[in-house]
N, CA, C and O atoms as a Tinker XYZ file with bonds, in Angstrom:
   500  protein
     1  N    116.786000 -237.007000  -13.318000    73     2
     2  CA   117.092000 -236.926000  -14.724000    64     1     3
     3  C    116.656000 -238.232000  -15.391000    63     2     4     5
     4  O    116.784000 -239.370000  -14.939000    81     3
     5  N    116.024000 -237.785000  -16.747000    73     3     6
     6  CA   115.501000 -239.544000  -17.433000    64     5     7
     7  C    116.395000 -240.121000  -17.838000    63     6     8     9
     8  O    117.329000 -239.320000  -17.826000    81     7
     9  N    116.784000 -241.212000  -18.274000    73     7    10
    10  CA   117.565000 -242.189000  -19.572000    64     9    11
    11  C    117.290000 -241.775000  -20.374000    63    10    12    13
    12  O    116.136000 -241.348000  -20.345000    81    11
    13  N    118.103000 -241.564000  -21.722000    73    11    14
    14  CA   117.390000 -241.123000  -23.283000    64    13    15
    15  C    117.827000 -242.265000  -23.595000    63    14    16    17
    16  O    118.307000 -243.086000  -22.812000    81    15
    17  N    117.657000 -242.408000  -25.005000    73    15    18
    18  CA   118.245000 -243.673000  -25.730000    64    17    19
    19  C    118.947000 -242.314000  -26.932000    63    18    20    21
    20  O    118.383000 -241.248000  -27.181000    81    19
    21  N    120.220000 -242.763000  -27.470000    73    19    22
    22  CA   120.469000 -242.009000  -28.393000    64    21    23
    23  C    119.640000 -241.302000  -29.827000    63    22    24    25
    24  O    120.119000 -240.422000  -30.542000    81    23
    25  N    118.415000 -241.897000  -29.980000    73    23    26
    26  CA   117.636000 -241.604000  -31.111000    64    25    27
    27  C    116.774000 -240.432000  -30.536000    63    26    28    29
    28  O    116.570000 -239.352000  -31.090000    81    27
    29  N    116.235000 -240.909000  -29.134000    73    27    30
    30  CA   116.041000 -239.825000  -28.048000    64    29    31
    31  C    116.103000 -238.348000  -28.175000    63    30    32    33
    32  O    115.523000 -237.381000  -28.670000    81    31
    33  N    117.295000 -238.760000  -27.335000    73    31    34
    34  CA   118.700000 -237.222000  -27.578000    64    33    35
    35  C    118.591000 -236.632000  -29.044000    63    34    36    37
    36  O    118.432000 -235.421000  -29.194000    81    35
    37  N    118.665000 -237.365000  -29.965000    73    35    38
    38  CA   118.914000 -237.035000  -31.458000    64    37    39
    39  C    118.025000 -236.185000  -31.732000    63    38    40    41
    40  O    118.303000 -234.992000  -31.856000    81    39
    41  N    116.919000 -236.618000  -31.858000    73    39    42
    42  CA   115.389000 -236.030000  -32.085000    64    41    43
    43  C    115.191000 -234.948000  -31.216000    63    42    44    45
    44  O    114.828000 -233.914000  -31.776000    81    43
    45  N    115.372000 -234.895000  -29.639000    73    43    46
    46  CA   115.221000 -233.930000  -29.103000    64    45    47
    47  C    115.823000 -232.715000  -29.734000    63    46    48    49
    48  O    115.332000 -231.662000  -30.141000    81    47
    49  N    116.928000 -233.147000  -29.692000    73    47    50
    50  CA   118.062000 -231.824000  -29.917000    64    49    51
    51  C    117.580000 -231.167000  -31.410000    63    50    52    53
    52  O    117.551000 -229.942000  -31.531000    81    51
    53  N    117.103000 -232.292000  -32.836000    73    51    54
    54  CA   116.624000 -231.046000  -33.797000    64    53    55
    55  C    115.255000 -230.622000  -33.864000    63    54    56    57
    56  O    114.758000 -229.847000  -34.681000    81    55
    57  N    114.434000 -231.513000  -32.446000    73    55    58
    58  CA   113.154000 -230.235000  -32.699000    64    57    59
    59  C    113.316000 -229.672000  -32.214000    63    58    60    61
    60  O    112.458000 -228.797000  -32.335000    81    59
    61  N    114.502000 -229.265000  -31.020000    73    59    62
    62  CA   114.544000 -228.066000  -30.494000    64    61    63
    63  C    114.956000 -227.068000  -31.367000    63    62    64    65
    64  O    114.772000 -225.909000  -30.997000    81    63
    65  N    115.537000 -227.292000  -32.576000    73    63    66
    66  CA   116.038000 -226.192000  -32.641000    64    65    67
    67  C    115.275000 -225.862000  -34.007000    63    66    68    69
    68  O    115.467000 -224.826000  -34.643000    81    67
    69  N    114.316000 -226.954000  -34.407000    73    67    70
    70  CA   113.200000 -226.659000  -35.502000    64    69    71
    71  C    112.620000 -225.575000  -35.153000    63    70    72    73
    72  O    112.337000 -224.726000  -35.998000    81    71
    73  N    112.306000 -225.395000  -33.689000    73    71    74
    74  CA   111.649000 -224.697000  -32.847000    64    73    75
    75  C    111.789000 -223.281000  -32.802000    63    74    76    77
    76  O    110.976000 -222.358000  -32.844000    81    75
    77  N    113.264000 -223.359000  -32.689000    73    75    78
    78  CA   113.851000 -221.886000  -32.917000    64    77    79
    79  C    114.383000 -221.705000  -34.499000    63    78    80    81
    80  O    115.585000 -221.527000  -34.695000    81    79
    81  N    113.379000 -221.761000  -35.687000    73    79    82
    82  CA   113.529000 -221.718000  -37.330000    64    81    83
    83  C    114.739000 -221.711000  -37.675000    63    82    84    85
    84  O    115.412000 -220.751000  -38.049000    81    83
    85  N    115.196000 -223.395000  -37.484000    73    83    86
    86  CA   116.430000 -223.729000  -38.150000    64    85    87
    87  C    115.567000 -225.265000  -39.176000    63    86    88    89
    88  O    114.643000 -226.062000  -39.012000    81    87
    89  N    116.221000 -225.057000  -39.827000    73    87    90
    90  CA   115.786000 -226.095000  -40.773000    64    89    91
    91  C    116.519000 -227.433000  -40.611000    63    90    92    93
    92  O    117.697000 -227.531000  -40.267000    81    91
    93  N    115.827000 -228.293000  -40.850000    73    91    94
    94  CA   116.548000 -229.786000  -40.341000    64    93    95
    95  C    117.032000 -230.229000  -42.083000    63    94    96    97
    96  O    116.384000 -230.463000  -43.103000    81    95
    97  N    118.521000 -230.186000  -41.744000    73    95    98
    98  CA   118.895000 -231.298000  -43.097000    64    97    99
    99  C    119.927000 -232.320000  -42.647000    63    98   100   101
   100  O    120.666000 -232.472000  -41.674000    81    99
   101  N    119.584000 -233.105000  -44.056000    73    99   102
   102  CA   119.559000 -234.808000  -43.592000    64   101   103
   103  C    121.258000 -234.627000  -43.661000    63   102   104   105
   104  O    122.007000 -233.744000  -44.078000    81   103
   105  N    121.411000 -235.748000  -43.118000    73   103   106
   106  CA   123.377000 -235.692000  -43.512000    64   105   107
   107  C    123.971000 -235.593000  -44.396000    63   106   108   109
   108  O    123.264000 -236.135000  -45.247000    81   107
   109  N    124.731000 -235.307000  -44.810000    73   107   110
   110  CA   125.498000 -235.312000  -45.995000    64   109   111
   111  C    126.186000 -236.759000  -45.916000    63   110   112   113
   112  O    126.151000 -237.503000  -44.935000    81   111
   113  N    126.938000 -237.057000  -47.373000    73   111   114
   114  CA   127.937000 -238.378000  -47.729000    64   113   115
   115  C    128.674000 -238.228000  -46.368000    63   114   116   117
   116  O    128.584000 -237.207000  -45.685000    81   115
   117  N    129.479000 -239.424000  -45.990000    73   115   118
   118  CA   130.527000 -240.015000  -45.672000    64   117   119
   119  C    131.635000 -239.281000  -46.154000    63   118   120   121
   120  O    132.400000 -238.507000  -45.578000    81   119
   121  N    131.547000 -239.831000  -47.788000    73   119   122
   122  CA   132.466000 -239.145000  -48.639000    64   121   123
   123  C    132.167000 -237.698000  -49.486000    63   122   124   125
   124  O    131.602000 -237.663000  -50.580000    81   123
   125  N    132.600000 -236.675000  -48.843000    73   123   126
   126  CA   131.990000 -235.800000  -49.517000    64   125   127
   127  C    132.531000 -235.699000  -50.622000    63   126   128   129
   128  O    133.672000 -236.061000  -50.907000    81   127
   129  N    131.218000 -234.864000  -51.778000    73   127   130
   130  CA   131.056000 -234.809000  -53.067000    64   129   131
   131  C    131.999000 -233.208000  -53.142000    63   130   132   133
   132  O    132.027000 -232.358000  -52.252000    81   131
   133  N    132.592000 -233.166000  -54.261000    73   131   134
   134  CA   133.327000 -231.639000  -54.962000    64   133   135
   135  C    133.960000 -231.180000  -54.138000    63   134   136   137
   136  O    134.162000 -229.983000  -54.343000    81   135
   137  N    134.501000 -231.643000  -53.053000    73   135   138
   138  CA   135.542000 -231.206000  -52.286000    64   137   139
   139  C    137.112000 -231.922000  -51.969000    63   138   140   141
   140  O    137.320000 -232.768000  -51.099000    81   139
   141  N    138.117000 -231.362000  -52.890000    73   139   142
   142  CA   138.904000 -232.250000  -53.054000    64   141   143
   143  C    140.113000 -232.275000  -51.670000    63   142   144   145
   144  O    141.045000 -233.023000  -51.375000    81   143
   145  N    139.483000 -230.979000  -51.033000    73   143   146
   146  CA   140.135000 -231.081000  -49.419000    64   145   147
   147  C    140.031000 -231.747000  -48.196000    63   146   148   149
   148  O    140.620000 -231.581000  -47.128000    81   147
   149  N    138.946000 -232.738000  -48.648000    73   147   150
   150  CA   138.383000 -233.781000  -47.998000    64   149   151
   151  C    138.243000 -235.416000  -48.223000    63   150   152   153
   152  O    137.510000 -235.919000  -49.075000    81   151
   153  N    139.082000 -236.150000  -47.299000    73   151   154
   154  CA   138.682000 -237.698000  -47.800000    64   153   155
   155  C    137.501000 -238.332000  -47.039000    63   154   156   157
   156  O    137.035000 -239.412000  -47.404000    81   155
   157  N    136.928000 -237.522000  -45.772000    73   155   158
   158  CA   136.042000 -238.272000  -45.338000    64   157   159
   159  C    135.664000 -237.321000  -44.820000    63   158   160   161
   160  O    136.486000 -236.465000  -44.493000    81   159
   161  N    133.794000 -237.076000  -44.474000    73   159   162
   162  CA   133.709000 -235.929000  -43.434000    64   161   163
   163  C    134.030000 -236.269000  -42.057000    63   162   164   165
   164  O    134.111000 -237.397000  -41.571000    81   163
   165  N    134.160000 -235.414000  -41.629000    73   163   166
   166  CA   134.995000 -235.376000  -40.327000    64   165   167
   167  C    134.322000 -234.392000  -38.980000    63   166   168   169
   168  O    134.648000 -234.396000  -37.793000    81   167
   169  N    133.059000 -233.417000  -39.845000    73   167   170
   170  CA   132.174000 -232.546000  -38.706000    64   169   171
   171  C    131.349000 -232.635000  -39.507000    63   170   172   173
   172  O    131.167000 -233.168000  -40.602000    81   171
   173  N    130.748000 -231.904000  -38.668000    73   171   174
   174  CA   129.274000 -231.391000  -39.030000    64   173   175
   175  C    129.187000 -230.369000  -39.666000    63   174   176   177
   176  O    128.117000 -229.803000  -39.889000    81   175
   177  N    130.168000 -230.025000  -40.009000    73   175   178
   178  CA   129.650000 -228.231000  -40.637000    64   177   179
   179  C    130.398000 -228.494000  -41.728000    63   178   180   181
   180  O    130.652000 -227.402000  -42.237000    81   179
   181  N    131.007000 -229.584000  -42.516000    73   179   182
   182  CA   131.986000 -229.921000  -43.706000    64   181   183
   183  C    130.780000 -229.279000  -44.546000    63   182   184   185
   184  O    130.971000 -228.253000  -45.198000    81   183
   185  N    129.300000 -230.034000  -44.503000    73   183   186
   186  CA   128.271000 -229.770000  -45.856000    64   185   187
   187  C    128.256000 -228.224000  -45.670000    63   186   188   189
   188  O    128.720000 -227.712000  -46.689000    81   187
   189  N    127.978000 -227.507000  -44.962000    73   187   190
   190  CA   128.019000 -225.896000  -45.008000    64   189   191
   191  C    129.369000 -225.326000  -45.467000    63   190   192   193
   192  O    129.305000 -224.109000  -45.641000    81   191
   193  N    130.506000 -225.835000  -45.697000    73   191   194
   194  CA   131.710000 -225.085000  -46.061000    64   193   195
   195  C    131.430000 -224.255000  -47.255000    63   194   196   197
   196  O    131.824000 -223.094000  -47.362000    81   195
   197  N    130.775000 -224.850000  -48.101000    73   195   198
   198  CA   130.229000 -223.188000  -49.170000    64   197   199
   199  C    129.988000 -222.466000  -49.018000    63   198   200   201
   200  O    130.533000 -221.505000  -49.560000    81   199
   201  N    128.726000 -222.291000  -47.947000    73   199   202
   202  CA   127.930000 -221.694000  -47.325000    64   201   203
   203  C    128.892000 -220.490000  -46.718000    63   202   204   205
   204  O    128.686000 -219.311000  -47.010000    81   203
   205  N    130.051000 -220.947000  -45.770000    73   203   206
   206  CA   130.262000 -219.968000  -44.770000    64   205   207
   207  C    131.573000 -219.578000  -45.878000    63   206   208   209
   208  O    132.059000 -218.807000  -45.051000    81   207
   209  N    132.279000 -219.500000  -46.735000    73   207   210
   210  CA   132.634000 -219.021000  -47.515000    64   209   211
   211  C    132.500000 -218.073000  -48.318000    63   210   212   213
   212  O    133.311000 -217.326000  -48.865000    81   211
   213  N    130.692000 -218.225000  -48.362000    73   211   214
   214  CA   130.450000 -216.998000  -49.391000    64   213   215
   215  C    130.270000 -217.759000  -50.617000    63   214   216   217
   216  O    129.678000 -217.016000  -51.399000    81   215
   217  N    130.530000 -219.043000  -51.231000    73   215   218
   218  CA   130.160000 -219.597000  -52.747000    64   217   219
   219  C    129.044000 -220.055000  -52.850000    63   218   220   221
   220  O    128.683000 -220.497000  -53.941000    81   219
   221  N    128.344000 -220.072000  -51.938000    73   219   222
   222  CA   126.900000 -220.842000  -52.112000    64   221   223
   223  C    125.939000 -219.960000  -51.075000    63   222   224   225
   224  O    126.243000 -219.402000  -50.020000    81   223
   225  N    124.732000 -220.039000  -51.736000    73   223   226
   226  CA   123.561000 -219.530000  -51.018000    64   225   227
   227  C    122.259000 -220.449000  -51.154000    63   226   228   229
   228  O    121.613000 -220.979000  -52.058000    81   227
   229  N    122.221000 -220.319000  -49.397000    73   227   230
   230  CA   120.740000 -221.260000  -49.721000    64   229   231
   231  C    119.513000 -220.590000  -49.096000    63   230   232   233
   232  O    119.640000 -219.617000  -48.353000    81   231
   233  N    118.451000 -221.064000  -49.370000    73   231   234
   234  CA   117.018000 -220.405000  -48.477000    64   233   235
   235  C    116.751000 -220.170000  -47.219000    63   234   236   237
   236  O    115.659000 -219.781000  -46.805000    81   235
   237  N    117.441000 -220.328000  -46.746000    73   235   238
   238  CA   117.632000 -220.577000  -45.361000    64   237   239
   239  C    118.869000 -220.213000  -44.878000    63   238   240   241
   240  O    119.920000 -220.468000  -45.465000    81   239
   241  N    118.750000 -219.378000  -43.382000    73   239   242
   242  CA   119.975000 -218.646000  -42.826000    64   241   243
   243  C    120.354000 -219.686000  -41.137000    63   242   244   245
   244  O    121.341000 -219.618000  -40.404000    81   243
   245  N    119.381000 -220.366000  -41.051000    73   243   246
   246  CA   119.821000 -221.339000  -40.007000    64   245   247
   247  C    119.488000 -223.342000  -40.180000    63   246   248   249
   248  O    118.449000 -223.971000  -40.385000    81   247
   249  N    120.309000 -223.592000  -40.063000    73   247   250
   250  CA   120.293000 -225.285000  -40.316000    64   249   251
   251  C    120.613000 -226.369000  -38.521000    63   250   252   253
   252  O    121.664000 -226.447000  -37.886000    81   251
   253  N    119.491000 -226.906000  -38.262000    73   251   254
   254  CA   120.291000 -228.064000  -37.540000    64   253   255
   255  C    120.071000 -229.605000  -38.010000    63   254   256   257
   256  O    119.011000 -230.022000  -38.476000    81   255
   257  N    121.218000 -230.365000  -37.817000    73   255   258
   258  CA   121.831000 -231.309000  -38.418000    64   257   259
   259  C    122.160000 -232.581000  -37.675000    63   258   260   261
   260  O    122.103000 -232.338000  -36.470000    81   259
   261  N    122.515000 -233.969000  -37.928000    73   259   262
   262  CA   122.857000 -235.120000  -36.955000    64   261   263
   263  C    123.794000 -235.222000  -37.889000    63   262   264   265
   264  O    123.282000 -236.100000  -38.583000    81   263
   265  N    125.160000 -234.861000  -38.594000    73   263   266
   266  CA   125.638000 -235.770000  -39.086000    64   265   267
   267  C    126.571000 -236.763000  -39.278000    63   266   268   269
   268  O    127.586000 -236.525000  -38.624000    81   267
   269  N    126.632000 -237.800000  -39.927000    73   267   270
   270  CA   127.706000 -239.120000  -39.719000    64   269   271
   271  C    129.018000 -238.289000  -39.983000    63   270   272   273
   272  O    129.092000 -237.231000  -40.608000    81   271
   273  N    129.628000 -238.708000  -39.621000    73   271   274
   274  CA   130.961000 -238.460000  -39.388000    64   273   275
   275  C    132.438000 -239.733000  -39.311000    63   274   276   277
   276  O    132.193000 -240.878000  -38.932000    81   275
   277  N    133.435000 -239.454000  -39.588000    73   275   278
   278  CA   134.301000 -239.961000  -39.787000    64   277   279
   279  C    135.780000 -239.887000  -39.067000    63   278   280   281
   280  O    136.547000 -239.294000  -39.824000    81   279
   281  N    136.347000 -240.247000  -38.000000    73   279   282
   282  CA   137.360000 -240.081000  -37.372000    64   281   283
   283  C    138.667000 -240.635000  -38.266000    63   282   284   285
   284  O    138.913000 -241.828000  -38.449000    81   283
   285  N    139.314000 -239.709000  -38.692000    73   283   286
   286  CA   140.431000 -240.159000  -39.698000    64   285   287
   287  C    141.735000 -239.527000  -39.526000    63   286   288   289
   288  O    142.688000 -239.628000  -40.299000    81   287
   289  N    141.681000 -238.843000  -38.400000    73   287   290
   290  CA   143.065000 -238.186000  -37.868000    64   289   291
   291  C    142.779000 -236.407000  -38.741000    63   290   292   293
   292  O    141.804000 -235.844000  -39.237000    81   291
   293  N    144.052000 -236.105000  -38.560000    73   291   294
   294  CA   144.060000 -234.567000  -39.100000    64   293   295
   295  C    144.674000 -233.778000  -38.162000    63   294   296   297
   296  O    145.552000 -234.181000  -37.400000    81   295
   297  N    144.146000 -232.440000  -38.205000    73   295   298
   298  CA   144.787000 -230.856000  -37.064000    64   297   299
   299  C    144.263000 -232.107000  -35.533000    63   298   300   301
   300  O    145.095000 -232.614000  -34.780000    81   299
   301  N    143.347000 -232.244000  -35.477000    73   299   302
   302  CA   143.339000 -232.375000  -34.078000    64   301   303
   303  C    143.148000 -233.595000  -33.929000    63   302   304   305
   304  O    142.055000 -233.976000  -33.511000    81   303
   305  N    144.179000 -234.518000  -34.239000    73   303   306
   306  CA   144.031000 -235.907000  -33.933000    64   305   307
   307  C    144.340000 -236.208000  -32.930000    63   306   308   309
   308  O    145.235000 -235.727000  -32.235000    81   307
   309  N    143.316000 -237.442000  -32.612000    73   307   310
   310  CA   143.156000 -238.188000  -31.583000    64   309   311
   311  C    143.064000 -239.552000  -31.953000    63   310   312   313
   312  O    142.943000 -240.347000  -31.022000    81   311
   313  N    143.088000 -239.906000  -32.873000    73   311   314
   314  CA   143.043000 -241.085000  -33.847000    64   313   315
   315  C    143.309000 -242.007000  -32.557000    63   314   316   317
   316  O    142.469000 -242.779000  -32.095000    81   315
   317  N    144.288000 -241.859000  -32.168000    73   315   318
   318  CA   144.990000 -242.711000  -31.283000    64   317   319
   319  C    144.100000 -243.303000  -29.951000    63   318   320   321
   320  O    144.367000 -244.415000  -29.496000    81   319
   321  N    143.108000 -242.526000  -29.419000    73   319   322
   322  CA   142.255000 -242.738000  -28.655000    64   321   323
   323  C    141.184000 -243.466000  -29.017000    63   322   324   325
   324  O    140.269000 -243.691000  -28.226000    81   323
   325  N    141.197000 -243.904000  -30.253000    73   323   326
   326  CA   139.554000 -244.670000  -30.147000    64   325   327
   327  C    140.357000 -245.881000  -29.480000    63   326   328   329
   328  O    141.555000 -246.027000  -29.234000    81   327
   329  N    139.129000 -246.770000  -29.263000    73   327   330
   330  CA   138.727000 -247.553000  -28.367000    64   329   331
   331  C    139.005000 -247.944000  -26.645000    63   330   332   333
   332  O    138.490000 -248.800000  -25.926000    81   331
   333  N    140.168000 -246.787000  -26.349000    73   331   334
   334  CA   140.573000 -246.282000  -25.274000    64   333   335
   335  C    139.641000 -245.324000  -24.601000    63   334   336   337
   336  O    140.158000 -244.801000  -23.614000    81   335
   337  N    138.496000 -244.971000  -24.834000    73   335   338
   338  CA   138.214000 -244.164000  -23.992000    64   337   339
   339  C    136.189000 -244.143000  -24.908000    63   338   340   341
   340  O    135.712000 -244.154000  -26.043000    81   339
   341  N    135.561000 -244.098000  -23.061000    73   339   342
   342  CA   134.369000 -244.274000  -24.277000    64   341   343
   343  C    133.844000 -243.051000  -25.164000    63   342   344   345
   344  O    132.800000 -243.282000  -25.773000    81   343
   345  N    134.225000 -242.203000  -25.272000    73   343   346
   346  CA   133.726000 -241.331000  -25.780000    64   345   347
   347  C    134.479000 -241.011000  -27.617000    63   346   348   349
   348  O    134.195000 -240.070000  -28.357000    81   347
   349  N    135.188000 -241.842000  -27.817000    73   347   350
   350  CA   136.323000 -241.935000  -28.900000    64   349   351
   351  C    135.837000 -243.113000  -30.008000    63   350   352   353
   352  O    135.887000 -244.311000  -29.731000    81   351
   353  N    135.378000 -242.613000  -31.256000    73   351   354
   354  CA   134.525000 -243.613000  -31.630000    64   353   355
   355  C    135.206000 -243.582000  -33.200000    63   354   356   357
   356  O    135.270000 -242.443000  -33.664000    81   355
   357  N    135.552000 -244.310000  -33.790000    73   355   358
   358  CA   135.765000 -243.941000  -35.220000    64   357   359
   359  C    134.439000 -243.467000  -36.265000    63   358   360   361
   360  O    134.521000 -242.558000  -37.091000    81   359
   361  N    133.350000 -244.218000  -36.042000    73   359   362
   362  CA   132.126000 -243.350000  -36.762000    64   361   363
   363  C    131.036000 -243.059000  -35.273000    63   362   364   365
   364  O    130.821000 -243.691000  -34.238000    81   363
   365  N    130.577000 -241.853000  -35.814000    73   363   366
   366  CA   129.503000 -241.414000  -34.827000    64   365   367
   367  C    129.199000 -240.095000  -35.817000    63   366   368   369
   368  O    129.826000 -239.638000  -36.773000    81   367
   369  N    127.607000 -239.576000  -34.975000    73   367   370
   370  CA   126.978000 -238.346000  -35.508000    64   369   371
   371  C    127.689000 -237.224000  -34.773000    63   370   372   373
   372  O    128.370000 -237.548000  -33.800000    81   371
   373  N    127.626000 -236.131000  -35.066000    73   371   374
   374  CA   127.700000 -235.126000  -34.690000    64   373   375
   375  C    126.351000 -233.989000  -34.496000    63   374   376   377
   376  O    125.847000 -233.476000  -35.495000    81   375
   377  N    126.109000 -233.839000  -33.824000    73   375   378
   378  CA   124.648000 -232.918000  -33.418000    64   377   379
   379  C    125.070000 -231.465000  -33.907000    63   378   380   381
   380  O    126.002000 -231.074000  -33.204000    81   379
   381  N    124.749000 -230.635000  -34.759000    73   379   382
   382  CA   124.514000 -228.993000  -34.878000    64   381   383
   383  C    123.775000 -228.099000  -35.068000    63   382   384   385
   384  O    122.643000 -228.431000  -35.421000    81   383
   385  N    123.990000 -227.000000  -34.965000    73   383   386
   386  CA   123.194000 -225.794000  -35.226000    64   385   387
   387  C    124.344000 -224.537000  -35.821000    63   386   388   389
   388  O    125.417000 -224.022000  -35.506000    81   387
   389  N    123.371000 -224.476000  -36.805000    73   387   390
   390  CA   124.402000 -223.435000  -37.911000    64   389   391
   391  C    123.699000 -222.029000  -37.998000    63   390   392   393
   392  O    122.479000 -221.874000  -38.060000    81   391
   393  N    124.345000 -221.343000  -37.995000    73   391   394
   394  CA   123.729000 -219.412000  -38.488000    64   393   395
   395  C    124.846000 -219.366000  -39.897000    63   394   396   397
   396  O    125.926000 -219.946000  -39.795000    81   395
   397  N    124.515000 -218.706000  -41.057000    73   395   398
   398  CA   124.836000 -218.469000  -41.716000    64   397   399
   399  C    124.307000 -217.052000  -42.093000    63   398   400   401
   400  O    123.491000 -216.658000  -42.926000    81   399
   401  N    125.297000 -216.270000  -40.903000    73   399   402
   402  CA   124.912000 -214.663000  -40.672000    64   401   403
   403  C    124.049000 -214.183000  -40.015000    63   402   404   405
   404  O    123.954000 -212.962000  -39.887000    81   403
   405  N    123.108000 -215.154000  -39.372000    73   403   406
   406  CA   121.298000 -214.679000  -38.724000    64   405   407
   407  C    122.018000 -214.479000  -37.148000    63   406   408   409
   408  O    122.199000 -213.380000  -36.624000    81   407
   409  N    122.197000 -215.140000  -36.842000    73   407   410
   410  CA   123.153000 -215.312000  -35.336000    64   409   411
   411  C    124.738000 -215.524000  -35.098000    63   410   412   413
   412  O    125.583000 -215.868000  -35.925000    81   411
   413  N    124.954000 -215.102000  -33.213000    73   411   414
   414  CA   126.620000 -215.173000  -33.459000    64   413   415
   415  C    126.164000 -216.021000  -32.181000    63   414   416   417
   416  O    125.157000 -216.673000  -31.904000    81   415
   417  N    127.341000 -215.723000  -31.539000    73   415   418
   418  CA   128.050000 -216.662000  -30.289000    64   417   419
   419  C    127.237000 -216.774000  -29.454000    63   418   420   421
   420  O    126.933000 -217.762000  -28.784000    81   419
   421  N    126.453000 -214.751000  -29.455000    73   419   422
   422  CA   125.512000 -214.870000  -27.648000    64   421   423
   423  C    124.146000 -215.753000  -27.693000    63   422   424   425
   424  O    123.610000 -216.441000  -26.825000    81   423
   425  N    123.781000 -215.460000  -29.070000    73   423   426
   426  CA   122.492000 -216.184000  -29.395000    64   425   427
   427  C    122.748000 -217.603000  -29.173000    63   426   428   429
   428  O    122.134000 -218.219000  -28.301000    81   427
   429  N    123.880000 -218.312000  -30.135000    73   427   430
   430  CA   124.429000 -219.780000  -29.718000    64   429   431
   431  C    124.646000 -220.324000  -28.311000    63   430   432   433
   432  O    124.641000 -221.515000  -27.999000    81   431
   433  N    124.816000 -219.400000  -27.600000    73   431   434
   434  CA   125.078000 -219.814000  -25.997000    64   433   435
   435  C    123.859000 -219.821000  -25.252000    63   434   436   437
   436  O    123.697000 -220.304000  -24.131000    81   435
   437  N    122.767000 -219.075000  -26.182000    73   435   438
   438  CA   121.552000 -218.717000  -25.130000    64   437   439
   439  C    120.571000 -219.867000  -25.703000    63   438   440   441
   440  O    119.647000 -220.294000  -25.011000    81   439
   441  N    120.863000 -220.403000  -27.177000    73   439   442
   442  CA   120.409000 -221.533000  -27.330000    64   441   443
   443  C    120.995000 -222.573000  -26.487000    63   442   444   445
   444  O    120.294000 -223.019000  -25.580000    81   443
   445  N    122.079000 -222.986000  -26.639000    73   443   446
   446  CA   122.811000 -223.967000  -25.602000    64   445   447
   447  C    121.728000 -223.973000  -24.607000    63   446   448   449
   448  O    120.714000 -224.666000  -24.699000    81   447
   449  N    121.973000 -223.253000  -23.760000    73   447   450
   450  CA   121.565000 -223.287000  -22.412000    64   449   451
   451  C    120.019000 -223.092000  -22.403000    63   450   452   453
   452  O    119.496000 -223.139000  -21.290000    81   451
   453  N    119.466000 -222.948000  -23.137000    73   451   454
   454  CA   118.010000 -223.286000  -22.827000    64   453   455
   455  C    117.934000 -224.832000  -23.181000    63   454   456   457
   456  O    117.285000 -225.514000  -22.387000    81   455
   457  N    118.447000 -225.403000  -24.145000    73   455   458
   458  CA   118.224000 -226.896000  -24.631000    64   457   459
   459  C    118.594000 -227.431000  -23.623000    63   458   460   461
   460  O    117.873000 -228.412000  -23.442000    81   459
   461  N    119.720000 -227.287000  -22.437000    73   459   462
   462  CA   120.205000 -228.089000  -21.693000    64   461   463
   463  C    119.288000 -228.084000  -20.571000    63   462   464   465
   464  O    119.234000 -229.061000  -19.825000    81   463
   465  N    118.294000 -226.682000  -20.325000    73   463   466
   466  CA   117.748000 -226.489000  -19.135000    64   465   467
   467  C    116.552000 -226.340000  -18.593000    63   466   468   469
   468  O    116.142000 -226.198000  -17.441000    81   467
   469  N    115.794000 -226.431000  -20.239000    73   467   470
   470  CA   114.388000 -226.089000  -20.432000    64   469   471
   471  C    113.779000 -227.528000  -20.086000    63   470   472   473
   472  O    114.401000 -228.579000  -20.241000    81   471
   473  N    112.257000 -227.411000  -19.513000    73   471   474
   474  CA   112.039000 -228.916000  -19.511000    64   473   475
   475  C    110.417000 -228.534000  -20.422000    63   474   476   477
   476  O    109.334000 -228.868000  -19.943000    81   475
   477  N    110.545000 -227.821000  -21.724000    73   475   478
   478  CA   109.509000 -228.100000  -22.413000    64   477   479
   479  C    109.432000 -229.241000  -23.519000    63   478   480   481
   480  O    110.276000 -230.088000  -23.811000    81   479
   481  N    108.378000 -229.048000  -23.959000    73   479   482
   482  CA   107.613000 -230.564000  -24.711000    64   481   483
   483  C    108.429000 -230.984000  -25.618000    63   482   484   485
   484  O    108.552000 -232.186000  -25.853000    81   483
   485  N    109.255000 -229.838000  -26.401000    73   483   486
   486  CA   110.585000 -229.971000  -27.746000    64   485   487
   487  C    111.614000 -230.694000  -26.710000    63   486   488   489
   488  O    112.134000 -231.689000  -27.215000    81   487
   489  N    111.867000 -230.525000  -25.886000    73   487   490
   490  CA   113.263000 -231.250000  -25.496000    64   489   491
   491  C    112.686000 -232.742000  -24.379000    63   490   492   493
   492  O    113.389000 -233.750000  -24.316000    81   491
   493  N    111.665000 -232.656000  -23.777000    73   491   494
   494  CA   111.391000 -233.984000  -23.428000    64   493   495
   495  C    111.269000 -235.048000  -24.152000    63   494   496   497
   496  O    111.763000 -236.106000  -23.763000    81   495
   497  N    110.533000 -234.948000  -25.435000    73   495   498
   498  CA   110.373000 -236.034000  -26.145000    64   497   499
   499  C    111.688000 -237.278000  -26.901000    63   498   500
   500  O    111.313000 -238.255000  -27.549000    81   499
């Protein structure tokens, strides 16, 4: 198995899924904009919450994403774990892939597992 460097990994993971016609968008704020249910984003799928609602429509039925993110406690806090554990970070990206109706779970799993297992030119680089 190689070393990646995290920019690596990053890049791999959205041309893979450029690959399979998801569109790459850039991150959203920190602080997200018009959402007053939010003080900081906290996933990756906060910028799609219109989207999977039904209030917004965009050109595109699949998106993958890196985005910054914000550890600020909430439903599933862990707040308590950063710097205890390496994987517990107060800011870091989050890596995704979104269907907004084009795909469900089996397709998502069959992506998974080719990204993890494929050794073509989209995921080496």
């Amino acid at each position: 198995m190689q070393n990646r460097s995290g920019n690596e990994i990053r890049e791999a993971f959205l041309r893979f899924f450029e690959s399979k016609s998801h569109r790459r968008v850039h991150s959203s704020s920190l602080v997200p904009a018009n959402d007053p249910t939010l003080l900081f984003t906290n996933a990756g799928m906060n910028q799609f919450k219109d989207l999977f609602l039904g209030a917004e429509k965009r050109a595109y039925s699949r998106a993958t994403t890196s985005q910054k993110c914000v550890r600020a406690g909430g439903k599933h806090n862990d707040l308590e774990n950063v710097g205890f554990t390496r994987r517990h970070h107060t800011f870091f990206e989050m890596l995704g892939n979104f269907s907004f109706g084009d795909y469900f779970k089996q397709d998502a799993i069959k992506f998974a597992w080719e990204l993890v297992t494929s050794e073509d030119e989209a995921t080496r680089r």
